[in-house]
LUMVO-374560 format. One record per residue (C-alpha): residue number from 1; residue in one letter; z negated, y negated, x negated. Coordinates in steps of 0.25 Angstrom, whole numbers. Each point is the difference from the previous one (the first is absolute). Example, Ala and Ser with C-alpha at 12.3 -4.5 7.8 and 13.67 -1.06 7.14 Angstrom:
REM LUMVO-374560
{nr=1, rest=a, pz=-31, py=18, px=-49}
{nr=2, rest=s, pz=2, py=-14, px=-6}
***
This chain:
REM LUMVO-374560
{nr=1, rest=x, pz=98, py=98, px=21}
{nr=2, rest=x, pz=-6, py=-14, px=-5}
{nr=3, rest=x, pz=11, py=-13, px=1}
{nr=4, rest=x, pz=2, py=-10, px=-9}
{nr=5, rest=x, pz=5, py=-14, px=6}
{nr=6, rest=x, pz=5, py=-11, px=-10}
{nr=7, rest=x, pz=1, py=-14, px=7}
{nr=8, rest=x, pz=4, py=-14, px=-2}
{nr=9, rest=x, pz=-4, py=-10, px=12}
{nr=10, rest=x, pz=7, py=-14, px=0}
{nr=11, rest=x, pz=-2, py=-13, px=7}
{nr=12, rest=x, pz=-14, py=-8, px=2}
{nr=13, rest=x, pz=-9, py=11, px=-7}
{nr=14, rest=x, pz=-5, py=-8, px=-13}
{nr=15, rest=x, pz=-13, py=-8, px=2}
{nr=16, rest=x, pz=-4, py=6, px=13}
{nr=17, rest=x, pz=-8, py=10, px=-5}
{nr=18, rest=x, pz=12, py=11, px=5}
{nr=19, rest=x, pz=-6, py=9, px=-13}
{nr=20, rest=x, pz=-13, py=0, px=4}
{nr=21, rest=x, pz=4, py=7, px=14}
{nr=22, rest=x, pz=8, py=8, px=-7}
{nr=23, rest=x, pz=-9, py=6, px=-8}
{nr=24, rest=x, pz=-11, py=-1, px=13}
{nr=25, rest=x, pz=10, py=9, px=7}
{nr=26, rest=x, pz=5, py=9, px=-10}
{nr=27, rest=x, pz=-17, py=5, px=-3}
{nr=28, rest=x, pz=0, py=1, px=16}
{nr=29, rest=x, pz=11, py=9, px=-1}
{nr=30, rest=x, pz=-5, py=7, px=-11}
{nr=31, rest=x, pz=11, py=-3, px=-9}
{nr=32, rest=x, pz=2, py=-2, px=-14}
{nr=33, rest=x, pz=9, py=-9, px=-9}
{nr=34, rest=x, pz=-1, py=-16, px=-3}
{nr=35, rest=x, pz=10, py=-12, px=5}
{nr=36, rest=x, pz=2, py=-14, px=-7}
{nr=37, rest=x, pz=7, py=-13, px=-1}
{nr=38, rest=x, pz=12, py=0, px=-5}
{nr=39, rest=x, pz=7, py=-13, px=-7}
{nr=40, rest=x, pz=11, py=-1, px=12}
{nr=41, rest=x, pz=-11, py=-2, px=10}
{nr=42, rest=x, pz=-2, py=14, px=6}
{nr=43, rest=x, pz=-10, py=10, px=1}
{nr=44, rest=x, pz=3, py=15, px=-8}
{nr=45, rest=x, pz=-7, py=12, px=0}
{nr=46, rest=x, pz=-2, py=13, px=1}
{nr=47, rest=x, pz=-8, py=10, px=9}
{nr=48, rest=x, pz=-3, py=15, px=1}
{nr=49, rest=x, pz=-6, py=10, px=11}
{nr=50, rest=x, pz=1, py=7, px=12}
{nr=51, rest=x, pz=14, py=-4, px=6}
{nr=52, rest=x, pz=-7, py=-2, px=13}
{nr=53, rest=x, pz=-7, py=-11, px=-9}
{nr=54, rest=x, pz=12, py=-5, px=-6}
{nr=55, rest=x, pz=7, py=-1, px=14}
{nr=56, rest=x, pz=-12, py=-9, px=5}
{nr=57, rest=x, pz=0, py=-11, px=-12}
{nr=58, rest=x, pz=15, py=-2, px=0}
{nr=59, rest=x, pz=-3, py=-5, px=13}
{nr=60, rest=x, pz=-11, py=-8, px=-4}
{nr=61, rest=x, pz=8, py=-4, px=-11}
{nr=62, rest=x, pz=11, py=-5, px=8}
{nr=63, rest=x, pz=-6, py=-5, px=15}
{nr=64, rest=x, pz=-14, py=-5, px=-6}
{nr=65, rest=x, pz=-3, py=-2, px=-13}
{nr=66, rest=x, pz=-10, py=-12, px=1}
{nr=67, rest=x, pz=-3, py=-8, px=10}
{nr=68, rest=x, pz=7, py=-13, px=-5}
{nr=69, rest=x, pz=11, py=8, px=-8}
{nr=70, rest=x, pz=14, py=1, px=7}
{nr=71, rest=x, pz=7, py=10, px=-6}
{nr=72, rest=x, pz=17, py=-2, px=-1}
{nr=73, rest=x, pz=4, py=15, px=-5}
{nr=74, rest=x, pz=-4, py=13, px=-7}
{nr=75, rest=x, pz=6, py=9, px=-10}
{nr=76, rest=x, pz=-7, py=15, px=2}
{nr=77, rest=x, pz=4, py=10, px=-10}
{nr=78, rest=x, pz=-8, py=14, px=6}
{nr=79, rest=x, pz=-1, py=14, px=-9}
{nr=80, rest=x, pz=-6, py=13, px=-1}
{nr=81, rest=x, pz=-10, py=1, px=-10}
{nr=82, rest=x, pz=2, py=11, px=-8}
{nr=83, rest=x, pz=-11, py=10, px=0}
{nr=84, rest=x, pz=-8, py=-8, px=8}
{nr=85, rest=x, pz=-7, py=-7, px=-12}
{nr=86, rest=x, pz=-2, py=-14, px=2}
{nr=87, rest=x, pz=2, py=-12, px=-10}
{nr=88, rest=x, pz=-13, py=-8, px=3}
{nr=89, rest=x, pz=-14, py=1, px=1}
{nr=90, rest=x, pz=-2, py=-12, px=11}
{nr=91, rest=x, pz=8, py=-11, px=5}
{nr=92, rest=x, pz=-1, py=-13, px=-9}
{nr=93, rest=x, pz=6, py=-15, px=1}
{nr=94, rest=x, pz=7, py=-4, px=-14}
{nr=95, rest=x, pz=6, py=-14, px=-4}
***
């Protein structure tokens, strides 16, 4: 059964390039999904794949992130996806 993992990452992750190792991670992981900048100073996204895979980047998305990030607190929403079918073709960055 494929996950889906909805997450909102607060603290210093604006302007460190904290999207760009998401999405380095996420293609690692063969995940699919996008994250962005959100007007309260976050980052959001969502992710889909192999729960093994979703396990690994809520790690990465809480202990690393980048290298000058510091990340305070993450919100994780996990599900099912039903029938296996997933939303995205590719992980993508948005504004």
């Amino acid at each position: 059964m494929l996950k889906s993992l909805t997450f909102e990452v607060f603290g210093d992750v604006q302007g460190v390039n904290f999207r760009h190792y998401a999405r380095e991670k996420a293609k690692q992981l063969k995940l699919v999904g996008y994250c962005r900048n959100t007007e309260s100073g976050s980052v959001a996204g969502k992710v889909q794949g192999s729960p093994s895979a979703v396990e690994e980047y809520k790690k990465f998305l809480r202990y690393e992130g980048s290298p000058v990030s510091t990340v305070h607190d993450a919100k994780f929403k996990e599900e099912d996806l039903p029938n296996g079918q997933l939303e995205y073709k590719s992980f993508r960055v948005t504004h």
